[in-house]
PyMOL Python script that loads the backbone (N, CA, C, O; Angstrom):
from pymol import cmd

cmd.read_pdbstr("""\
ATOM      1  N   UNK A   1       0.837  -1.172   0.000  1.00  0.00           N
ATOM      2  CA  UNK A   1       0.000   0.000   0.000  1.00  0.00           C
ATOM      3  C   UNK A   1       0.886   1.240   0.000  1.00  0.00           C
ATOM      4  O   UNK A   1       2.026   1.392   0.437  1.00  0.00           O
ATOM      5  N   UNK A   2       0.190   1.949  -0.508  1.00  0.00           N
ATOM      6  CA  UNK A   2       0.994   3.344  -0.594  1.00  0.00           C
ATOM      7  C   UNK A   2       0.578   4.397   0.231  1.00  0.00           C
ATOM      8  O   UNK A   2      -0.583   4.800   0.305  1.00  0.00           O
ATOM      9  N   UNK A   3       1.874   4.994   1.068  1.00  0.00           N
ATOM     10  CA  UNK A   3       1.346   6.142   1.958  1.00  0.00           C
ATOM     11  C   UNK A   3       1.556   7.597   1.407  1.00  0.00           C
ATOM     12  O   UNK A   3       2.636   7.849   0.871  1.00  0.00           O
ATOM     13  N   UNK A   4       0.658   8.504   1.497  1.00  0.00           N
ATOM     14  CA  UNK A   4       0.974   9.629   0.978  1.00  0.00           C
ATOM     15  C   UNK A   4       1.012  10.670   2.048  1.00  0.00           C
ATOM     16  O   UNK A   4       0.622  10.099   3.067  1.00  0.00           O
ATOM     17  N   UNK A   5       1.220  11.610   2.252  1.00  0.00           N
ATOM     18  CA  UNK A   5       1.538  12.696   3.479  1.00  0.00           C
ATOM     19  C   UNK A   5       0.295  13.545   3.164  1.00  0.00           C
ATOM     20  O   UNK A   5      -0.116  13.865   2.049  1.00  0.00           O
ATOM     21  N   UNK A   6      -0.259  13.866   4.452  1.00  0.00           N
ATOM     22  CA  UNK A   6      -1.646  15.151   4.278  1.00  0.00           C
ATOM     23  C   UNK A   6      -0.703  16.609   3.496  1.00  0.00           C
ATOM     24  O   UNK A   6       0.453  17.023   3.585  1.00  0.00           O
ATOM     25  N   UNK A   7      -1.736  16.963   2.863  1.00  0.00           N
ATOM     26  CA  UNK A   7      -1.230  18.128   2.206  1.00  0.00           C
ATOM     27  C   UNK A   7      -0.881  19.369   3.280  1.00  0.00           C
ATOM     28  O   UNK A   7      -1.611  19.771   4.186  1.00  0.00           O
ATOM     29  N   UNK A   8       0.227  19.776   2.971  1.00  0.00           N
ATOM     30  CA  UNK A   8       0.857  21.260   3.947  1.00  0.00           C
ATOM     31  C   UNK A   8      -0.537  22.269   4.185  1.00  0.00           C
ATOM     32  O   UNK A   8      -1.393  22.189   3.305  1.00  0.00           O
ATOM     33  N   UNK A   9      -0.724  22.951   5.021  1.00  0.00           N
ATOM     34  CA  UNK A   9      -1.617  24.065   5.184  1.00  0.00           C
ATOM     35  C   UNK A   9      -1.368  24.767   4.659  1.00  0.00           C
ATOM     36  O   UNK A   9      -0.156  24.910   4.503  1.00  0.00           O
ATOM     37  N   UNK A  10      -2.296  25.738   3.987  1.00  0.00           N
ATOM     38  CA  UNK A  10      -2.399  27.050   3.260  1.00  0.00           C
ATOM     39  C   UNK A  10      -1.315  27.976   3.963  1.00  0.00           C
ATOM     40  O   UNK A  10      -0.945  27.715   5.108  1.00  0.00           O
ATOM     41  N   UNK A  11      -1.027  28.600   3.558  1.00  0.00           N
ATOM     42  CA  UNK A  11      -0.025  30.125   4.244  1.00  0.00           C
ATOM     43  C   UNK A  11      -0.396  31.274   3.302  1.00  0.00           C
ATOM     44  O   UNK A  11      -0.397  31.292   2.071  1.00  0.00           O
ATOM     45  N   UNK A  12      -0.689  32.160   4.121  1.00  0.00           N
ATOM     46  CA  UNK A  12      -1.241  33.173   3.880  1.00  0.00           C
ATOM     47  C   UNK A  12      -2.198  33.788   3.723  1.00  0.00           C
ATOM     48  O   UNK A  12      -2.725  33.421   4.774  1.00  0.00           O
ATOM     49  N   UNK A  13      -3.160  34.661   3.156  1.00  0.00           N
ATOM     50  CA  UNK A  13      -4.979  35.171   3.615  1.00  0.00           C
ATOM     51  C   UNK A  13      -5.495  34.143   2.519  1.00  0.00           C
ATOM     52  O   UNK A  13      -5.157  33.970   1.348  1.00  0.00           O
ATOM     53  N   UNK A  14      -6.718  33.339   3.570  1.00  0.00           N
ATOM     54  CA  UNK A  14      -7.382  32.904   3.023  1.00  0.00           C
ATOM     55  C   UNK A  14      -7.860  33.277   0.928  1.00  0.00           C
ATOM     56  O   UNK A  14      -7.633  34.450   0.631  1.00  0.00           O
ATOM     57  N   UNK A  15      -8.258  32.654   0.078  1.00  0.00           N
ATOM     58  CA  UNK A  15      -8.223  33.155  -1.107  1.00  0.00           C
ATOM     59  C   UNK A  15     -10.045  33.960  -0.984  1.00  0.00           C
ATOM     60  O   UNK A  15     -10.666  33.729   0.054  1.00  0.00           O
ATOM     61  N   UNK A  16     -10.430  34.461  -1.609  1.00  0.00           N
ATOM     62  CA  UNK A  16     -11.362  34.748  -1.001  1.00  0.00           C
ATOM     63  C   UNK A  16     -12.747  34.231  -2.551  1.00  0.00           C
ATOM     64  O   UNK A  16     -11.930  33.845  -3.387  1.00  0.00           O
ATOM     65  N   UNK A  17     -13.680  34.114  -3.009  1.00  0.00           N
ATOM     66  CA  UNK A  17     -14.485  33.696  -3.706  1.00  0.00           C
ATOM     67  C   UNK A  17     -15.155  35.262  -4.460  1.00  0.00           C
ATOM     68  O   UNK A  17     -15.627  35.348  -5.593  1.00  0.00           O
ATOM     69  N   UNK A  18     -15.035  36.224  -3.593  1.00  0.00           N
ATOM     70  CA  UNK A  18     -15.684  37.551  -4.798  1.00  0.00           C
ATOM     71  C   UNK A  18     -14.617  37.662  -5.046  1.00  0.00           C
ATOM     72  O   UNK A  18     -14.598  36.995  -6.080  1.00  0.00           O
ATOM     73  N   UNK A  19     -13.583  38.015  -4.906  1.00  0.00           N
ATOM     74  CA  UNK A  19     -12.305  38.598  -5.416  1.00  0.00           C
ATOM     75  C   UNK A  19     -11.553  37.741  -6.581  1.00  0.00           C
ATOM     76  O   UNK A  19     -10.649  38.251  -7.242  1.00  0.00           O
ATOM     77  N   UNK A  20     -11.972  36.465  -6.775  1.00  0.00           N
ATOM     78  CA  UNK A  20     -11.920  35.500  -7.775  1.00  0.00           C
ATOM     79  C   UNK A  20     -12.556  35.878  -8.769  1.00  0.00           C
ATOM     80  O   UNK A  20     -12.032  36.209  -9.833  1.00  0.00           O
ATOM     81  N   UNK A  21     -14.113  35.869  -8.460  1.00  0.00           N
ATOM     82  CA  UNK A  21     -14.799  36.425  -9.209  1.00  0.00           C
ATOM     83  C   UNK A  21     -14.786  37.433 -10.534  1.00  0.00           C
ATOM     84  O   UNK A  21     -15.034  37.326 -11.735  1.00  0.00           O
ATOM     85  N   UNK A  22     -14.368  38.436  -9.650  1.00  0.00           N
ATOM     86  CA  UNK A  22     -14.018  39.919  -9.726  1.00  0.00           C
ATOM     87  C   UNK A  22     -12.931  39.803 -11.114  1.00  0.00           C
ATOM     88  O   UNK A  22     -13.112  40.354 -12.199  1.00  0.00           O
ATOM     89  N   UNK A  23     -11.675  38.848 -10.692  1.00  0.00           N
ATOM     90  CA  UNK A  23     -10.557  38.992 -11.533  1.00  0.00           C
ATOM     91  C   UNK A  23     -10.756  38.386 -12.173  1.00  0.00           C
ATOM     92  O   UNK A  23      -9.810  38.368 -12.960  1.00  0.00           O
ATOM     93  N   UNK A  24     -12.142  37.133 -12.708  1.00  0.00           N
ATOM     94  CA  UNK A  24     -12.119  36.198 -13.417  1.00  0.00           C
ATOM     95  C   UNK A  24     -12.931  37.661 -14.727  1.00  0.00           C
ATOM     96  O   UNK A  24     -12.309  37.868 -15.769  1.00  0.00           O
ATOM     97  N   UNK A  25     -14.075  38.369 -14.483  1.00  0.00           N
ATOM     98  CA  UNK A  25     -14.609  39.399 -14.978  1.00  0.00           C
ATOM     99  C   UNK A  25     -13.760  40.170 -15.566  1.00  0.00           C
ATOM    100  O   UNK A  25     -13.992  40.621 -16.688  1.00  0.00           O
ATOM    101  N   UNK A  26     -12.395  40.497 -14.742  1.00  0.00           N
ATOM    102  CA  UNK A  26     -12.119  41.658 -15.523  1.00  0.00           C
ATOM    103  C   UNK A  26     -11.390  40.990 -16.380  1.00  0.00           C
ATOM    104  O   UNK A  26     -11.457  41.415 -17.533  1.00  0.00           O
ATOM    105  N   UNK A  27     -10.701  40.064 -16.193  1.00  0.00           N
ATOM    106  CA  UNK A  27      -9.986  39.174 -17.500  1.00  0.00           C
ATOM    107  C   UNK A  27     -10.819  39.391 -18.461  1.00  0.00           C
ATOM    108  O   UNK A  27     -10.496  40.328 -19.191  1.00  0.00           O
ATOM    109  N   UNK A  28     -11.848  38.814 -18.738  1.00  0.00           N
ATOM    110  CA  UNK A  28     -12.654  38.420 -19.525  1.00  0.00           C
ATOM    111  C   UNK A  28     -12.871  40.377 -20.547  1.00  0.00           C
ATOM    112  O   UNK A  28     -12.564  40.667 -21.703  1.00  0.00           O
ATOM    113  N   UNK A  29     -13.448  41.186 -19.528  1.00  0.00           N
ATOM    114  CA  UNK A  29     -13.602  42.380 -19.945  1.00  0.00           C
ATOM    115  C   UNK A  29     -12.300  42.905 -20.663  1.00  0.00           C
ATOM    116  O   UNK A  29     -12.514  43.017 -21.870  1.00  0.00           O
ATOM    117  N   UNK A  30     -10.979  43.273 -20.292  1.00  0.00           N
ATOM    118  CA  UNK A  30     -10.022  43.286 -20.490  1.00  0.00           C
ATOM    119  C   UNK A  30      -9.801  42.464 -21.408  1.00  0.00           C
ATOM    120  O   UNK A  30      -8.573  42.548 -21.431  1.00  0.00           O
ATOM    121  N   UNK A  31     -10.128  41.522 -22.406  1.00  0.00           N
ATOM    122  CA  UNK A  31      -9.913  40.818 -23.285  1.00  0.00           C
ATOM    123  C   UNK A  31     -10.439  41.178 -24.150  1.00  0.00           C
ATOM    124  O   UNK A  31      -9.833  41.130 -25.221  1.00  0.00           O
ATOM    125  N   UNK A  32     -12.075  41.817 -24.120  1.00  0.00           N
ATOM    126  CA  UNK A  32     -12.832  41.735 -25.324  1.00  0.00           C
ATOM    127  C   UNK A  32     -12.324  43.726 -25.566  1.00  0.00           C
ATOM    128  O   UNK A  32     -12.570  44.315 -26.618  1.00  0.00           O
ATOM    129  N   UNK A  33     -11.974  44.067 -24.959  1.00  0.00           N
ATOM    130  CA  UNK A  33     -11.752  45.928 -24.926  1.00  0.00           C
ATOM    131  C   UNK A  33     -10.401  46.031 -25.406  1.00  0.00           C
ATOM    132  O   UNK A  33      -9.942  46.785 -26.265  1.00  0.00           O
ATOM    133  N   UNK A  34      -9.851  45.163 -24.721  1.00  0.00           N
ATOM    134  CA  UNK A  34      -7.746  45.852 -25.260  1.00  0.00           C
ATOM    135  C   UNK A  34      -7.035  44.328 -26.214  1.00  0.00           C
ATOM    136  O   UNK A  34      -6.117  44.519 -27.010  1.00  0.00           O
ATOM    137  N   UNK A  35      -7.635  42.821 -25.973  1.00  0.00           N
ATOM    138  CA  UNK A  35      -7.580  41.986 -26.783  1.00  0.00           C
ATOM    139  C   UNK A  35      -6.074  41.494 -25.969  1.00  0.00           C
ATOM    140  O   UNK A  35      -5.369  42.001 -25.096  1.00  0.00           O
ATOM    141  N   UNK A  36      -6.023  40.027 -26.913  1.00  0.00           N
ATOM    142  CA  UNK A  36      -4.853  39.416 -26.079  1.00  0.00           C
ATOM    143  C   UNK A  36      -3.380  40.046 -25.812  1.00  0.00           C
ATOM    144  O   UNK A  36      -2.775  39.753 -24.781  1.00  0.00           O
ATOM    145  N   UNK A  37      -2.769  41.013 -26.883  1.00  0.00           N
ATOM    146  CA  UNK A  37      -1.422  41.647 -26.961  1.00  0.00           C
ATOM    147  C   UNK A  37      -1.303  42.024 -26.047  1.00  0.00           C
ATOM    148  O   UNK A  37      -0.457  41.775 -25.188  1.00  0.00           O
ATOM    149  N   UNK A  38      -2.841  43.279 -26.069  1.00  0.00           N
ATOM    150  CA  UNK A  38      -2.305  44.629 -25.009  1.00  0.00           C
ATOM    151  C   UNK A  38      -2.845  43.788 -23.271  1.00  0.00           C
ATOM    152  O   UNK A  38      -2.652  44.189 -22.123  1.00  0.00           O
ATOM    153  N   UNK A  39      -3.213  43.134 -23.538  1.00  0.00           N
ATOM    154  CA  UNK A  39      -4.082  42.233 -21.812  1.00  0.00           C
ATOM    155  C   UNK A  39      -2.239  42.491 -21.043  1.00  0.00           C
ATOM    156  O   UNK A  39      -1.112  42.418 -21.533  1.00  0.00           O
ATOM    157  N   UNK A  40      -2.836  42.840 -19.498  1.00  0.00           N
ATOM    158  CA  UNK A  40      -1.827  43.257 -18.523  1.00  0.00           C
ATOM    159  C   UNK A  40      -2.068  42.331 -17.365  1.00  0.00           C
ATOM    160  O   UNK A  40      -2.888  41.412 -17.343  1.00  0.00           O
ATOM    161  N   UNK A  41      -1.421  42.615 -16.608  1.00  0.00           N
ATOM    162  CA  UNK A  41      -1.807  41.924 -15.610  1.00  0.00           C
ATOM    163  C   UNK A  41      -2.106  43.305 -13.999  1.00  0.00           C
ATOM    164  O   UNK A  41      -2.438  43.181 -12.820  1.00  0.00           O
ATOM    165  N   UNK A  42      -1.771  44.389 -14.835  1.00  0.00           N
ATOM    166  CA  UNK A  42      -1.674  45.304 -14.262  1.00  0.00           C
ATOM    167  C   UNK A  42      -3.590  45.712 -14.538  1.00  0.00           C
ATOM    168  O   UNK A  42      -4.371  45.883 -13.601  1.00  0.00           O
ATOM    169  N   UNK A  43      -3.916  45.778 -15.782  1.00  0.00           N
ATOM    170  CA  UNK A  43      -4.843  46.595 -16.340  1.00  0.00           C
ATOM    171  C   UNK A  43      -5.916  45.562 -15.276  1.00  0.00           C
ATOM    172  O   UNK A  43      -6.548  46.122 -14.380  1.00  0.00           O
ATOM    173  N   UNK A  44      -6.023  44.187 -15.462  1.00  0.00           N
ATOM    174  CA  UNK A  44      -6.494  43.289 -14.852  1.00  0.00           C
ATOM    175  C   UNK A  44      -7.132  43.415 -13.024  1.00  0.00           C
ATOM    176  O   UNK A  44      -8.192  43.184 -12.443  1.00  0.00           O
ATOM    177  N   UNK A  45      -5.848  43.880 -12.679  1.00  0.00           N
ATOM    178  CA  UNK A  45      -6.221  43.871 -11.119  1.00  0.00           C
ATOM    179  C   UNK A  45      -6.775  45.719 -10.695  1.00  0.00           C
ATOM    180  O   UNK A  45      -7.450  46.077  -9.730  1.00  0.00           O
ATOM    181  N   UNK A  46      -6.139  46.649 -11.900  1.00  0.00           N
ATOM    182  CA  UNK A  46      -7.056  47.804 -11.790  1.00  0.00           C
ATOM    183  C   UNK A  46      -8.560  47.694 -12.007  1.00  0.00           C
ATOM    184  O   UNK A  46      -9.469  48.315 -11.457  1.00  0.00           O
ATOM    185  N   UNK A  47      -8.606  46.539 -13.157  1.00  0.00           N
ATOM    186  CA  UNK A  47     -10.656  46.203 -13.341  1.00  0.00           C
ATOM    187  C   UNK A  47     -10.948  45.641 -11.999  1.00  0.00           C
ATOM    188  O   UNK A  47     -11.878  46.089 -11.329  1.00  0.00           O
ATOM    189  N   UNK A  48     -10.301  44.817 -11.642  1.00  0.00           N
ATOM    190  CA  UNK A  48     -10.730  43.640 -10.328  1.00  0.00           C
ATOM    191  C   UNK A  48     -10.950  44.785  -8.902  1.00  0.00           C
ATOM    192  O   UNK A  48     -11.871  44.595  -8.109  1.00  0.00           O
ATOM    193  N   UNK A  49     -10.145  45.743  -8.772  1.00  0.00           N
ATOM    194  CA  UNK A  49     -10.155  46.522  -7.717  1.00  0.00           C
ATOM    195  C   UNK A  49      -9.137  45.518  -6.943  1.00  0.00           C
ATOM    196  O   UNK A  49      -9.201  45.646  -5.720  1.00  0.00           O
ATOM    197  N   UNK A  50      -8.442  44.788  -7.290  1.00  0.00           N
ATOM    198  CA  UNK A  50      -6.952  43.924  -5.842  1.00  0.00           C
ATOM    199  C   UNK A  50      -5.975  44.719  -6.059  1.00  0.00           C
ATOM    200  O   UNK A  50      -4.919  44.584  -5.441  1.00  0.00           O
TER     201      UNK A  50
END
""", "prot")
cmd.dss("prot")
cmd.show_as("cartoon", "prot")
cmd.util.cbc("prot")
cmd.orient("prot")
């Protein structure tokens, strides 16, 4: 049989589910407005508000 080790605990703030959200939206927005070249990762988290 094979033993495997419990997975390590998270470190750091919880991830949170709107803020996922949020950045999954502005991707999406940010894609169809500036298109794949100009897409940032900057422009991204200015749509998301993080």
């Amino acid at each position: 049989m094979s033993h495997t080790d419990p997975p390590a605990p998270r470190t750091g703030r919880p991830r949170s589910t709107a803020a996922d959200a949020a950045i999954l939206e502005a991707t999406r927005a940010s894609l169809v407005d500036l298109g794949w070249s100009k897409l940032t990762m900057g422009d991204v988290a200015t749509r998301a508000g993080v």
